[in-house]
Structures are given as structure tokens and as C-alpha cells.
PLY file of the C-alpha trace (Angstrom):
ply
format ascii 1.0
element vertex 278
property float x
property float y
property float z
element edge 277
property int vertex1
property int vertex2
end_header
-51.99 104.82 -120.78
-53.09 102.21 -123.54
-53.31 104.98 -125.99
-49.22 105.92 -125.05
-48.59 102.24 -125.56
-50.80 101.78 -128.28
-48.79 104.77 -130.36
-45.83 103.61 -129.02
-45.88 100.13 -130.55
-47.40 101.62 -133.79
-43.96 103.57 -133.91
-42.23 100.40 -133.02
-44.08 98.35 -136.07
-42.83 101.02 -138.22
-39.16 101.05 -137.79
-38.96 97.24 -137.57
-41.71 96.23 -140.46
-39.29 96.57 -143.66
-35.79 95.60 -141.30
-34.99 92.00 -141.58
-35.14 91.93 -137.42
-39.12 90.46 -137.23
-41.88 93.21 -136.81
-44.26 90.90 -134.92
-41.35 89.51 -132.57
-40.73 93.29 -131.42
-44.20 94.12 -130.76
-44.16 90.95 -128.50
-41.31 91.74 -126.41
-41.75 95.71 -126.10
-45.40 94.68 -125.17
-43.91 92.92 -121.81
-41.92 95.75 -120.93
-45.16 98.04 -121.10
-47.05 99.17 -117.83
-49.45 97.08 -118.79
-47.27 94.16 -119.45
-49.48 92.23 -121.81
-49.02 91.09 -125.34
-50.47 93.22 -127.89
-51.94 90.04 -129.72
-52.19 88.58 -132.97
-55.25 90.79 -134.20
-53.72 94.36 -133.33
-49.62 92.85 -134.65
-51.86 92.05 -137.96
-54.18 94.92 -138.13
-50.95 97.37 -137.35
-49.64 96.19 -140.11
-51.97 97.32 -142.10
-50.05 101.07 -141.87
-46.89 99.94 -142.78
-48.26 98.06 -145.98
-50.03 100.97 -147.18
-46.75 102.89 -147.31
-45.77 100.07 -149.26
-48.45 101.31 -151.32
-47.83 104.81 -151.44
-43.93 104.59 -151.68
-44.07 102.05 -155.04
-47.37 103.94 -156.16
-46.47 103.84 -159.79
-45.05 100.86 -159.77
-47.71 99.00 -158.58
-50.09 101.01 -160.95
-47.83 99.66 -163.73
-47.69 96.18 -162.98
-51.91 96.33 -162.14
-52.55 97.31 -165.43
-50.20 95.36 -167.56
-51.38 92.13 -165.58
-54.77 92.98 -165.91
-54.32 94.07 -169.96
-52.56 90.79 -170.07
-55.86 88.62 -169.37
-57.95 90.86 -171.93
-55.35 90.19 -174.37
-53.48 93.13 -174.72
-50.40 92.86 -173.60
-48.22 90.13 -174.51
-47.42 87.61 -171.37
-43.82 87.78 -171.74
-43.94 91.67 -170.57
-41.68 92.06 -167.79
-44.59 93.92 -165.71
-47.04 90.64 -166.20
-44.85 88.67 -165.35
-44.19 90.10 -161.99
-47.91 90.32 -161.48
-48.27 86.53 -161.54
-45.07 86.39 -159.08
-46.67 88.38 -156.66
-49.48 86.28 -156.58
-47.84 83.09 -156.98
-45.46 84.06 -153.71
-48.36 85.00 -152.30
-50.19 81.45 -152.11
-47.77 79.86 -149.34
-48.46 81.85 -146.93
-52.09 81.75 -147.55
-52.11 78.27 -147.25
-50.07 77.87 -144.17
-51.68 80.87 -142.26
-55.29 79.64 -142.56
-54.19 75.31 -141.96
-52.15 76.28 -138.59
-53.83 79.76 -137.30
-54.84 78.52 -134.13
-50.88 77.20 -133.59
-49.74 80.63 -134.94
-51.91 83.05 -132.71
-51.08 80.33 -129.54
-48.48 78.33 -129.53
-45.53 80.16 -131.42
-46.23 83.28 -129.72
-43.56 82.26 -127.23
-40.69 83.97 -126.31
-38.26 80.56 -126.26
-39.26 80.34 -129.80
-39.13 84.43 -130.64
-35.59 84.40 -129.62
-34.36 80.85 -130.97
-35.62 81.95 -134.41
-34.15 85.34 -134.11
-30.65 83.91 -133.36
-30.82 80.98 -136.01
-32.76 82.90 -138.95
-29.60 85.70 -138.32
-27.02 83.85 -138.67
-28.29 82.25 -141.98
-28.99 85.93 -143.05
-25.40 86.37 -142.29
-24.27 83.27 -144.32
-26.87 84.55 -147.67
-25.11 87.93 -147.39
-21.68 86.56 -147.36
-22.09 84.14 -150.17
-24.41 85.74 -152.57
-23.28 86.72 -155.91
-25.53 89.72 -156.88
-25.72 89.87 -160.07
-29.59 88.96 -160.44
-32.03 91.56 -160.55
-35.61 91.58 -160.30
-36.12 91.56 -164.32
-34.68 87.77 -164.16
-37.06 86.46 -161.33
-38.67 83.27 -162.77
-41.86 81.37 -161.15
-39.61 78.98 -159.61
-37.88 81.60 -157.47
-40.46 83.30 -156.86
-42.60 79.87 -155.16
-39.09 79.55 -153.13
-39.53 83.66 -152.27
-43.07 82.48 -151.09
-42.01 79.68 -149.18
-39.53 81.67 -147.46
-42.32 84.61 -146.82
-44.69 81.77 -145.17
-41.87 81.44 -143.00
-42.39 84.77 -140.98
-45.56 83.21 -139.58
-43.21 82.08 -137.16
-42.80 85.33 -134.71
-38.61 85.70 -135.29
-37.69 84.97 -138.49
-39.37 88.28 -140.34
-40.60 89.10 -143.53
-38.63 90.62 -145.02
-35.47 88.99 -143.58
-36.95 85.73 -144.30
-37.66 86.62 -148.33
-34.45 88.71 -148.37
-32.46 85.67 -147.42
-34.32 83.50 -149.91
-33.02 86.22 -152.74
-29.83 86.70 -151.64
-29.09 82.70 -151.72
-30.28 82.73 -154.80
-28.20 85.64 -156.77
-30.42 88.56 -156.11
-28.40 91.94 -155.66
-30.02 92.94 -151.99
-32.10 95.98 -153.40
-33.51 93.65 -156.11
-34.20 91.28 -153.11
-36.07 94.09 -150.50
-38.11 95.55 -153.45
-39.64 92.19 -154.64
-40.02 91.14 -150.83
-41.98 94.34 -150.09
-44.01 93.94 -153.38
-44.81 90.14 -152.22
-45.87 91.41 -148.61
-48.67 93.47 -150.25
-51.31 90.67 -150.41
-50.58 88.61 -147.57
-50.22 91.92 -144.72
-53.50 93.08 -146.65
-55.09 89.65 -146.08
-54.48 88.80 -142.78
-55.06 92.65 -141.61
-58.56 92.95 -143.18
-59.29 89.12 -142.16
-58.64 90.71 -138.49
-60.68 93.51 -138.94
-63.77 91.28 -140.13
-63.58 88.89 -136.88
-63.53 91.99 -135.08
-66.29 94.00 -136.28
-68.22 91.00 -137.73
-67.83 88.46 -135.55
-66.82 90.44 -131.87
-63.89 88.35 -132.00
-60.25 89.56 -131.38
-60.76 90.92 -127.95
-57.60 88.80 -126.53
-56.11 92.19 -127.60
-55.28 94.95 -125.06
-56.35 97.64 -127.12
-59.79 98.99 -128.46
-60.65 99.76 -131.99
-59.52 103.52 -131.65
-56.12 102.51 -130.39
-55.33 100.10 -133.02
-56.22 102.52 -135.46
-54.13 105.11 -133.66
-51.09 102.54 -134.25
-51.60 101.95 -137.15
-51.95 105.30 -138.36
-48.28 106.31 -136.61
-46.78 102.86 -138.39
-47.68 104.06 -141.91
-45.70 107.38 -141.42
-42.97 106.07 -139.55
-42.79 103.20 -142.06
-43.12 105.21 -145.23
-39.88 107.13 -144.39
-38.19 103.77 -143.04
-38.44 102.07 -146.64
-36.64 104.81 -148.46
-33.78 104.95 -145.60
-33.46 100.72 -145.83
-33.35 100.76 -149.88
-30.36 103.36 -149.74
-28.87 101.82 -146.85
-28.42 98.40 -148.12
-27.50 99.86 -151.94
-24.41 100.00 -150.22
-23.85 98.47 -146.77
-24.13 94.84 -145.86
-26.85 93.64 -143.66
-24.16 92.55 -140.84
-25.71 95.58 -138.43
-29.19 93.70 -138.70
-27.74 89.96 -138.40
-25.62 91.50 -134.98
-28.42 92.85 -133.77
-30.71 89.95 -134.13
-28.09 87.88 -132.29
-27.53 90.45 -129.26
-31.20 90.71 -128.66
-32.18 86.87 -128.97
-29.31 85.97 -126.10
-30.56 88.88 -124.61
-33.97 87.64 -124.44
-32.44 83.90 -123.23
-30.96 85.95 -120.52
-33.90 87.54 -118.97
-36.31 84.03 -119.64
-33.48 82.29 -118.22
-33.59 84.62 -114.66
-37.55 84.72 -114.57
-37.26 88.78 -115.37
-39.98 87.92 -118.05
-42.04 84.58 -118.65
-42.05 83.41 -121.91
0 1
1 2
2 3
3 4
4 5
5 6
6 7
7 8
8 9
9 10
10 11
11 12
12 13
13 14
14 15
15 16
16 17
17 18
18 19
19 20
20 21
21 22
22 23
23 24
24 25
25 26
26 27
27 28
28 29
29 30
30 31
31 32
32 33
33 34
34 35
35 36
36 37
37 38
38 39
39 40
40 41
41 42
42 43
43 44
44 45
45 46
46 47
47 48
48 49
49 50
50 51
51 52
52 53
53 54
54 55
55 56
56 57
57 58
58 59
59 60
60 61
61 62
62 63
63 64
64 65
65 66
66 67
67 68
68 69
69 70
70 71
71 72
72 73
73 74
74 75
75 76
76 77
77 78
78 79
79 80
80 81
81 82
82 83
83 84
84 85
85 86
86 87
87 88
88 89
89 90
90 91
91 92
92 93
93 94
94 95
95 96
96 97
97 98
98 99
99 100
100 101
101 102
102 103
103 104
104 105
105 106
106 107
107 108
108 109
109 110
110 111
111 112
112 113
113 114
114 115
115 116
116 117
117 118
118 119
119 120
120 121
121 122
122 123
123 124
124 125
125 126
126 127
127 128
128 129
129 130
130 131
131 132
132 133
133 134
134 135
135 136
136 137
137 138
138 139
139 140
140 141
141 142
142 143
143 144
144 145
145 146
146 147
147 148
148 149
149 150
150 151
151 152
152 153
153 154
154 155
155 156
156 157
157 158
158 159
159 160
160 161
161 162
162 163
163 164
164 165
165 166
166 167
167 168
168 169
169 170
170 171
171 172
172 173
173 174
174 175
175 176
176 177
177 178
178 179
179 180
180 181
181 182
182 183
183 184
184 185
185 186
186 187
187 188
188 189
189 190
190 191
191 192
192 193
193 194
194 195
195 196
196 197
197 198
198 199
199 200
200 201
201 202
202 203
203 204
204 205
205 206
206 207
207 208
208 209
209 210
210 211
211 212
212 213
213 214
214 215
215 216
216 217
217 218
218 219
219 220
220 221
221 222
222 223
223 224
224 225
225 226
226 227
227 228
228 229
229 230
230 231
231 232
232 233
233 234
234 235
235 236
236 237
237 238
238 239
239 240
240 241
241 242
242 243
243 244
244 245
245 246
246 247
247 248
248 249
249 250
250 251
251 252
252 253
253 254
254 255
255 256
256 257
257 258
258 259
259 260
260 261
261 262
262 263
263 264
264 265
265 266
266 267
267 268
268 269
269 270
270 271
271 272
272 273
273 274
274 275
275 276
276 277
């Protein structure tokens, strides 16, 4: 059965990974609703995501390959530190340093305390309904060519936010764009970008306790199934990325901020009757 479950939440990971709904709070709830009933943990949520980032690789290949080698051309002197491509090299990694911080000062908080289901739906609820506000209000007309290193520490304080199970990635960053003038593609495709060394971090940083240290076994699952999940999140979330870039070219993200809402007072309602404990 814990391979079923173990495919099933890889599937799971992969539809919700790139949606501004929170990943890691649907892999927490689904996992209670399982036979086995248990909570998939913080090592297989971070390891899992380890598929869906490497369709983030795959999908903005030569993108990535671009920006790589200007950065990196850029330190030897070759290409001039105002290019465009550079310049988004140091915002990646700039973003990237929040959550870095944050992840490794409260880890023991973030793998205990805030995996709670109060808090899961709370955040789900509140971090919609701000979504809601950024989409109505935002004026668009930035795109990712006119990100500066101030926006993009504010992009990176708003990714460190999704340590919180709830408020999500990419809705957290998305927000943080769209309050700030990004168009909402411009805002997904430099959250996704930003994602890149933090999932990658934290995912390998699993893998090492596991294998190196025998730590990590407050997971259900064994090595094989986490690699089975992971493995079914990088297809499902390669074909998810390209559906959620044309989707929001020209929709709003209302269906994502209703949705959030339904399934945090959802969540209140079965806590609330002792159907699930928290």
C-alpha cells in the first residue's frame, strides 16, 4: 500500500508545486486521509520536491543555460554586469539567501511545530485572500527585464515565507510581484527561477541526513518510495508549468484564491468535529 500512497502523493506534489495553493500543505492533509493515516514528513515533502524542481529545470532549459553562462562570463570579465541575463543571476541568488537563512535558524520549529493543521488552514485562508487583494490591485506593467535587487530581496522574503506549510511558494512570491507591478507571467517565471536553489537545497540537505546520517526515518516511506514520488512529481509537474503559464496569461488567479478559502474552512470544519486531529 505505501508504494500506492507514495505515487499517489508524488502525483499530488505535482499538480499543486507551481499553483499558488501550498504543495507541502496538500501533502499534509491528503497524507491523513491515506490508509495509513500518517504524515508524509518533512524529509519525503522536501525530497519530493526534488521532481518538480527538475522540471523546472528541464522546462526553462535554455534559459537557465543562458543566464549560467552570462553570470559566470560576468565574474571572468566578459560580459558586462549590466547584461540583463547577469543581472538575473545575482537575483536568483540574492532571493535565494532568505530562505536559507530562515530554514536552517528555525528547522526544528519548521519540521515540528508548524506542521499543524490549525496553522495549514489559517495560512491558507489569510495568504488567499491577500493573493486576492495583489491580483485585484496590481498594475502589470513590470516585467521581469525591470526586476531590481531591491525587489528581488522582497521576492526572497516573500519565498522564505512558504516555510510556513499554507502560504506556498509560489503563491507567496507571486503575491510579492504582483504588489509590486509585475504582469503575473513575469511574476510565476521569476518565482519558479528563484525556487531552483532553495527546493535543490533543502531536497539534497534531506537526502544527506538520510543516507549519511540514518536520519529522516519520521517518514512513512522508504528510500524506493520517495524516489518513486518523486519520479511521478517531475512528469506530472513538467506538464503542470506549461498549463499554469498559459492559464494565468489570461485568467485571474480568483479560481486559486476560492479554492484556498473553501479548503482552509473546510479543514476548520473537520478539526473543529474531531474527523482529523490537527
Amino acid at each position: 500500500m505505501n508504494w500506492f500512497e507514495a505515487a499517489f502523493l508524488g502525483l499530488i506534489q505535482g499538480l499543486t508545486e507551481f499553483l499558488p495553493i501550498s504543495s507541502s500543505a496538500h501533502l499534509f492533509v491528503v497524507g491523513k486521509f491515506l490508509p495509513s493515516g500518517a504524515d508524509p514528513g518533512a524529509a519525503f515533502t522536501a525530497v519530493s520536491q526534488l521532481g518538480t524542481e527538475t522540471a523546472v529545470l528541464v522546462f526553462f532549459w535554455r534559459d537557465i543555460v543562458r543566464i549560467v553562462k552570462a553570470w559566470w562570463g560576468s565574474l571572468r570579465g566578459r560580459v558586462p554586469r549590466t547584461d540583463p541575463d547577469v543581472r538575473m543571476g545575482w537575483l536568483v541568488i540574492i532571493g535565494s539567501v532568505p530562505i536559507v537563512l530562515l530554514g536552517v535558524l528555525f528547522q526544528s520549529h519548521i519540521e515540528s511545530t508548524l506542521r499543524n493543521l490549525w496553522i495549514v488552514a489559517t495560512t491558507l485562508i489569510v495568504f488567499g485572500l491577500i493573493l486576492a487583494v495583489a491580483d485585484h490591485v496590481a498594475r502589470q506593467d513590470r516585467e521581469i527585464k525591470d526586476l531590481s535587487y531591491k525587489h528581488g530581496i522582497i521576492y526572497g522574503l516573500a519565498q522564505a515565507l512558504a516555510l510556513i506549510p499554507g502560504v506556498s511558494r509560489s503563491g507567496g512570491t507571486i503575491t510579492a510581484g504582483l504588489l509590486m507591478g509585475y504582469s503575473r507571467e513575469a511574476a510565476a517565471r521569476y518565482s519558479f527561477l528563484l525556487a531552483i536553489p532553495a527546493v535543490f537545497g533543502s531536497g539534497f540537505y534531506e537526502l544527506f541526513k538520510i543516507f549519511a546520517k540514518h536520519e529522516g526515518a519520521e517518514s512513512q516511506f522508504g528510500i524506493g518510495q520517495t524516489a518513486l514520488a518523486t519520479v511521478v512529481a517531475f512528469v506530472v509537474g513538467y506538464f503542470i508549468i506549461g498549463w499554469f503559464l498559459k492559464f494565468i496569461s489570461t485568467k485571474s488567479f480568483r479560481p486559486f484564491v476560492w479554492y484556498r478559502i473553501i479548503l482552509g474552512l473546510f479543514l476548520y470544519l473537520l478539526l473543529g468535529t474531531g474527523v482529523i486531529t490537527p
